[in-house]
SERO-337451 format. One record per atom (N, C-alpha, C): atom name; residue in three letters; x, y, z. Coordinates in steps of 0.001 Angstrom, whole numbers. Each point is the difference from the previous one (the first is absolute). Layout:
N
[CA, ALA, [X, Y, Z]]
...
This chain:
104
[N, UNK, [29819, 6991, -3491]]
[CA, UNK, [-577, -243, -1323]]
[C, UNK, [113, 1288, -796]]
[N, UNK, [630, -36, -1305]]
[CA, UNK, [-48, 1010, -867]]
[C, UNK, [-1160, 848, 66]]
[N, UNK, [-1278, -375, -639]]
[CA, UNK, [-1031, 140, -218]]
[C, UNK, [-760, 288, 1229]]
[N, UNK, [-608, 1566, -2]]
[CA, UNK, [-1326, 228, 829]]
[C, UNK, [-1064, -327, -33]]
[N, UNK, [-905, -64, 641]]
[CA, UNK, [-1575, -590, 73]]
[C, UNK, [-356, 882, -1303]]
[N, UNK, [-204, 1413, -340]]
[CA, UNK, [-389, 1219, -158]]
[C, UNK, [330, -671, -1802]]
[N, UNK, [1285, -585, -333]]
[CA, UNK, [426, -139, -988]]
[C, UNK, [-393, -1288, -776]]
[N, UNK, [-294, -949, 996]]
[CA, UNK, [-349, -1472, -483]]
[C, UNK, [-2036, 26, 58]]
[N, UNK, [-224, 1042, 391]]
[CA, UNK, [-1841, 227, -126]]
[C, UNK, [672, 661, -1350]]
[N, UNK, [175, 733, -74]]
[CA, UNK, [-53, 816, -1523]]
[C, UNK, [315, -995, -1079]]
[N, UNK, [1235, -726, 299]]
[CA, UNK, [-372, -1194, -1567]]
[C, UNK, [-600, -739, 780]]
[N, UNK, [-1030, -958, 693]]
[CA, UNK, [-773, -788, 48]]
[C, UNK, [-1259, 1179, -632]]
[N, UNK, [-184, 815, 159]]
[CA, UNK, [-1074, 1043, -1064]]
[C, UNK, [514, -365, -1248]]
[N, UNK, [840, 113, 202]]
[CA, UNK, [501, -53, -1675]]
[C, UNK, [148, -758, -915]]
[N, UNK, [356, -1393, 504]]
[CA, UNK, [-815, -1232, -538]]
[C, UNK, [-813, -958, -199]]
[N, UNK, [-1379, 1150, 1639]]
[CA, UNK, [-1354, -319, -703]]
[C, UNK, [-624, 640, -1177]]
[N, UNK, [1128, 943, -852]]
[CA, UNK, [-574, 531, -1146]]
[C, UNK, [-451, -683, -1088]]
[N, UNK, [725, -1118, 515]]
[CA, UNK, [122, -1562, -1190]]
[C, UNK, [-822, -922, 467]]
[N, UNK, [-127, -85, 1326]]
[CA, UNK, [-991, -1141, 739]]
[C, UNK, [-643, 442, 1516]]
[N, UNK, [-1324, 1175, -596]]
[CA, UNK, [-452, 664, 945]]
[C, UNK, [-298, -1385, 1245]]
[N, UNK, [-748, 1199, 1029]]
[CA, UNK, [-193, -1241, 999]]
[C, UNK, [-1668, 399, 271]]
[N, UNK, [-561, -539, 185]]
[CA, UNK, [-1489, 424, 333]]
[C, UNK, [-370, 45, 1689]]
[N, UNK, [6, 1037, 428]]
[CA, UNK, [-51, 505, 1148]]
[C, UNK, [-1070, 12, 763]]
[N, UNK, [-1434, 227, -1268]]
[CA, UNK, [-1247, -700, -147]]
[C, UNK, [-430, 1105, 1236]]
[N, UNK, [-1021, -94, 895]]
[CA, UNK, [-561, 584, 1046]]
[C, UNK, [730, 225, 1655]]
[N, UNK, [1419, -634, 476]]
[CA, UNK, [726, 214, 528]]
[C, UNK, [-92, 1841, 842]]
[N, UNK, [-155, -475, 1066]]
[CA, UNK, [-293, 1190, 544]]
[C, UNK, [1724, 727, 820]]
[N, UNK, [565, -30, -1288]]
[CA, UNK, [1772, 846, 425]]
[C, UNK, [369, 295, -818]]
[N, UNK, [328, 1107, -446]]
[CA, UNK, [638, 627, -1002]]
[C, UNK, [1320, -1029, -658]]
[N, UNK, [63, -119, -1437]]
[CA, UNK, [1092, -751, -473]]
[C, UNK, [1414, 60, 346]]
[N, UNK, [133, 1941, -277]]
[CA, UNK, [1205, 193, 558]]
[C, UNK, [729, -307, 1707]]
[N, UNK, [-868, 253, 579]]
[CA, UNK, [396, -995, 1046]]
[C, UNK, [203, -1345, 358]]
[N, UNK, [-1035, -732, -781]]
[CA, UNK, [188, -1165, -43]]
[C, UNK, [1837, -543, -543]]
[N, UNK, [122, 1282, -1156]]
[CA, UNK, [1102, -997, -621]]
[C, UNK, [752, 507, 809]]
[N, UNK, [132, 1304, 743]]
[CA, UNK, [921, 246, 1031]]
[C, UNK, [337, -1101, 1568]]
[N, UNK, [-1086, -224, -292]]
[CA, UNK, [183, -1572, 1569]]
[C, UNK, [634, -750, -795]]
[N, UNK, [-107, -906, -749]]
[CA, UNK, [705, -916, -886]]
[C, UNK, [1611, 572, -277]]
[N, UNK, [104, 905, -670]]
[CA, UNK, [1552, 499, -441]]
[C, UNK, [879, -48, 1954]]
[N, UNK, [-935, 520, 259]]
[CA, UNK, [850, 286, 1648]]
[C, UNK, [241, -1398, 639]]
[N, UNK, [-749, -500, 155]]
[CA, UNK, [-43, -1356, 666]]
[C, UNK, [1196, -1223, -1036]]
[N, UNK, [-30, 411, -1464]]
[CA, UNK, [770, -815, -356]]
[C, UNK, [1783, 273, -153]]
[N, UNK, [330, 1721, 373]]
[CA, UNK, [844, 590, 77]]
[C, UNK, [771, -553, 1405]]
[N, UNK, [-1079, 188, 840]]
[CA, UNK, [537, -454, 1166]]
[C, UNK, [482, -1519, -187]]
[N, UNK, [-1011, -998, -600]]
[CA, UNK, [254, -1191, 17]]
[C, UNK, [1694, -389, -635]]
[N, UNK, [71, 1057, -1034]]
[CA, UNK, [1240, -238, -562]]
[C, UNK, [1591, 339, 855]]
[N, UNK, [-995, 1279, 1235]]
[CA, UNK, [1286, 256, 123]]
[C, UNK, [65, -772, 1267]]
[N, UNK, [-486, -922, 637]]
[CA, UNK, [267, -1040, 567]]
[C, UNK, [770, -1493, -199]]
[N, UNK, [-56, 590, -1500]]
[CA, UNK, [1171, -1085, -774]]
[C, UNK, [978, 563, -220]]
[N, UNK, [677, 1185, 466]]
[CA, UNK, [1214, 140, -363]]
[C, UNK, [1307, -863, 447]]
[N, UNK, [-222, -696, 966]]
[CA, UNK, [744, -1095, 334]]
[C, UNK, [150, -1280, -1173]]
[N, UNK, [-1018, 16, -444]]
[CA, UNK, [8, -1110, -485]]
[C, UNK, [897, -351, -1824]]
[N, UNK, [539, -811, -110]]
[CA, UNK, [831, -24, -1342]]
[C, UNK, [-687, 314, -418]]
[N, UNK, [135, 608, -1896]]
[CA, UNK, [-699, 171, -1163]]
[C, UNK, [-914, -1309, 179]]
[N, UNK, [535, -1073, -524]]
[CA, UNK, [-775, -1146, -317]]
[C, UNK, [-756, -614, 939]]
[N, UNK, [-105, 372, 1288]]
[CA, UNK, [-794, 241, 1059]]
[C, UNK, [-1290, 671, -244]]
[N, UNK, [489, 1312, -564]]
[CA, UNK, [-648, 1244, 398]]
[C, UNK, [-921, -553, -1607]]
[N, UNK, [365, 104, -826]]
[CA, UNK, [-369, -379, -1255]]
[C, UNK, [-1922, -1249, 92]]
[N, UNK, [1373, -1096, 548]]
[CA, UNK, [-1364, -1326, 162]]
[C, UNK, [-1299, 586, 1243]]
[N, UNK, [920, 700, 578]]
[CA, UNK, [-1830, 471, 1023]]
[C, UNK, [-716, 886, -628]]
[N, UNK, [424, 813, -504]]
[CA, UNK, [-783, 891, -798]]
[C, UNK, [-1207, -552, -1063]]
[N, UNK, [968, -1312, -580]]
[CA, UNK, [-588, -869, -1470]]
[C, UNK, [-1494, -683, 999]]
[N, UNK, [450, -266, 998]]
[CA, UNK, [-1155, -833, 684]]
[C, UNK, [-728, 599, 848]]
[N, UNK, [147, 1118, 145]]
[CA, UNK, [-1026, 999, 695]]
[C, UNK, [-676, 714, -1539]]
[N, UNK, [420, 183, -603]]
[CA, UNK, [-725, 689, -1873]]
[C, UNK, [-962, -1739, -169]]
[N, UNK, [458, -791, 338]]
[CA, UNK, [-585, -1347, -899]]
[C, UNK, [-989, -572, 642]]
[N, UNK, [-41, 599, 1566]]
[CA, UNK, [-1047, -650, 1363]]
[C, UNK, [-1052, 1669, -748]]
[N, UNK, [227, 763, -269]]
[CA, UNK, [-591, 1317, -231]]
[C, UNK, [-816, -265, -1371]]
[N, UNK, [490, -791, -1406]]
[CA, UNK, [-859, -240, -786]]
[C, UNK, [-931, -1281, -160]]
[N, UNK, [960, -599, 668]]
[CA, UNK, [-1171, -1121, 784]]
[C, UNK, [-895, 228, 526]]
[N, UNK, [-48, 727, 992]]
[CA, UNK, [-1315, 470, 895]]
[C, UNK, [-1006, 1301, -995]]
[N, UNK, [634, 500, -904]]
[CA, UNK, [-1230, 621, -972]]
[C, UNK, [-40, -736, -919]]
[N, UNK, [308, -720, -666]]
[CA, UNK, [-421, -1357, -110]]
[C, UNK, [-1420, -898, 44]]
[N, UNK, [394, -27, 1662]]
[CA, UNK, [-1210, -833, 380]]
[C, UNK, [-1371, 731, 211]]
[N, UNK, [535, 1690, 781]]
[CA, UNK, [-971, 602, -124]]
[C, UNK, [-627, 574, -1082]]
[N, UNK, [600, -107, -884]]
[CA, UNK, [-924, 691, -1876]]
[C, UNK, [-1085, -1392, -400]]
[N, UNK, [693, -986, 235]]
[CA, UNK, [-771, -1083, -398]]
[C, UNK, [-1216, -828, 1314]]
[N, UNK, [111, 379, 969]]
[CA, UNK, [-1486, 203, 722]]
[C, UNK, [-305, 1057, -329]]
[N, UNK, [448, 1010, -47]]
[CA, UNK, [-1492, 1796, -485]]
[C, UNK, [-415, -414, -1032]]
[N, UNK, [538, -926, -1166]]
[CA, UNK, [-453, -109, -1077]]
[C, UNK, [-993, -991, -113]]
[N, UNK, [101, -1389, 1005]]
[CA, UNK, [-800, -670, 245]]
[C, UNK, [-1139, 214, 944]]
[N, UNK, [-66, 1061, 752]]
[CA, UNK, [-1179, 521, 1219]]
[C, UNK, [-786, 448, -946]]
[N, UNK, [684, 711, -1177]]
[CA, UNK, [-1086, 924, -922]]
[C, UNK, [-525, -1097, -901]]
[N, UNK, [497, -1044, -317]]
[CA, UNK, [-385, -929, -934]]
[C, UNK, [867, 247, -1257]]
[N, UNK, [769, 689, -231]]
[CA, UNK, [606, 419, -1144]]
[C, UNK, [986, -1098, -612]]
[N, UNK, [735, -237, -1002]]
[CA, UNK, [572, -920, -323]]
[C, UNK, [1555, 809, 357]]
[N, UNK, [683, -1095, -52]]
[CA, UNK, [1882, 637, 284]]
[C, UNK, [445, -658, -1788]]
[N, UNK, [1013, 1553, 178]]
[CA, UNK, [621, -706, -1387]]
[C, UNK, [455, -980, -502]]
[N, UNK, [30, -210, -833]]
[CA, UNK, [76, -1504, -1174]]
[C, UNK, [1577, -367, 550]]
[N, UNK, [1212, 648, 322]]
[CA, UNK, [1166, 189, 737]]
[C, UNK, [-411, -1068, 1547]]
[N, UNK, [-746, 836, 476]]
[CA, UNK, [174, -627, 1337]]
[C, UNK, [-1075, -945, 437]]
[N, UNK, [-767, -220, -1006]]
[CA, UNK, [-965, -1488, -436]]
[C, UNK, [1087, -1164, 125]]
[N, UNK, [582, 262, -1322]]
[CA, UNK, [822, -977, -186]]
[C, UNK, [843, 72, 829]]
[N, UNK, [770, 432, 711]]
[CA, UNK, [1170, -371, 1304]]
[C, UNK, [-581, -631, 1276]]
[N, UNK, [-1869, 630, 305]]
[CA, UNK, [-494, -602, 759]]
[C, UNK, [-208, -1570, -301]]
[N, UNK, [-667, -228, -1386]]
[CA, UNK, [60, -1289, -371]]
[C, UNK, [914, -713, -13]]
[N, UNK, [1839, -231, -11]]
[CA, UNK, [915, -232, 151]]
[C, UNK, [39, -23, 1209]]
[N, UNK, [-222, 332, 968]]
[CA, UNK, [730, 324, 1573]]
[C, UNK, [-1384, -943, 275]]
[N, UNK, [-875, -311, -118]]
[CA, UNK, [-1305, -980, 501]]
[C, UNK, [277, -1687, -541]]
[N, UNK, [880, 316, -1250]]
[CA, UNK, [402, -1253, -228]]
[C, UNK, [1132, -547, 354]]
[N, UNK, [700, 821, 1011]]
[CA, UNK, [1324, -350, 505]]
[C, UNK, [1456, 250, -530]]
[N, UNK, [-631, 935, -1609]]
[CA, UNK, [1447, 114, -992]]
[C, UNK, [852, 1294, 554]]
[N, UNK, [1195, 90, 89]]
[CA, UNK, [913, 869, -145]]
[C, UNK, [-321, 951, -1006]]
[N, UNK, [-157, 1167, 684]]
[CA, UNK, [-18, 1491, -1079]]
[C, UNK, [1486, -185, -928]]
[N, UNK, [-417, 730, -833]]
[CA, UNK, [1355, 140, -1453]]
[C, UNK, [361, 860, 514]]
């Protein structure tokens, strides 16, 4: 894999500049945290070097899409444990997905 762990934590810093992450009371330093993540997904990639582009491409899309799915689900229970409402966005997609409709 092109890309080092060392290099893919530094822009994942870098484009929580745009969409911090709340780390909240977590007892591990961030920078490590994003250092397990960059490493683990470096490796993951370079376990695809076998694999075609369009291989390598679609696992990636569905390991990123199983990844916003699952914060996802977890933003919208923290938001419901606290009682808080979820945005008017994901109201309405919840209301759609309860009535059986296909997201746009």
């Amino acid at each position: 894999m092109p890309i080092q762990p060392e290099q893919l934590a530094a822009l994942m810093h870098e484009v929580e500049q745009e969409d911090p992450i709340d780390f909240a009371d977590l007892p591990f330093p961030e920078d490590e945290l994003r250092t397990l993540v960059a490493t683990h997904l470096c490796e993951m990639a370079a376990a695809m070097e076998k694999f075609s582009t369009e291989d390598r491409l679609m696992t990636l899309l569905a390991v990123s899409a199983k990844l916003v799915l699952e914060n996802l689900v977890l933003h919208v229970q923290l938001l419901r444990r606290h009682g808080l409402p979820v945005g008017d966005n994901v109201e309405a997609l919840l209301g759609r997905l309860r009535k059986g409709e296909a997201p746009e």
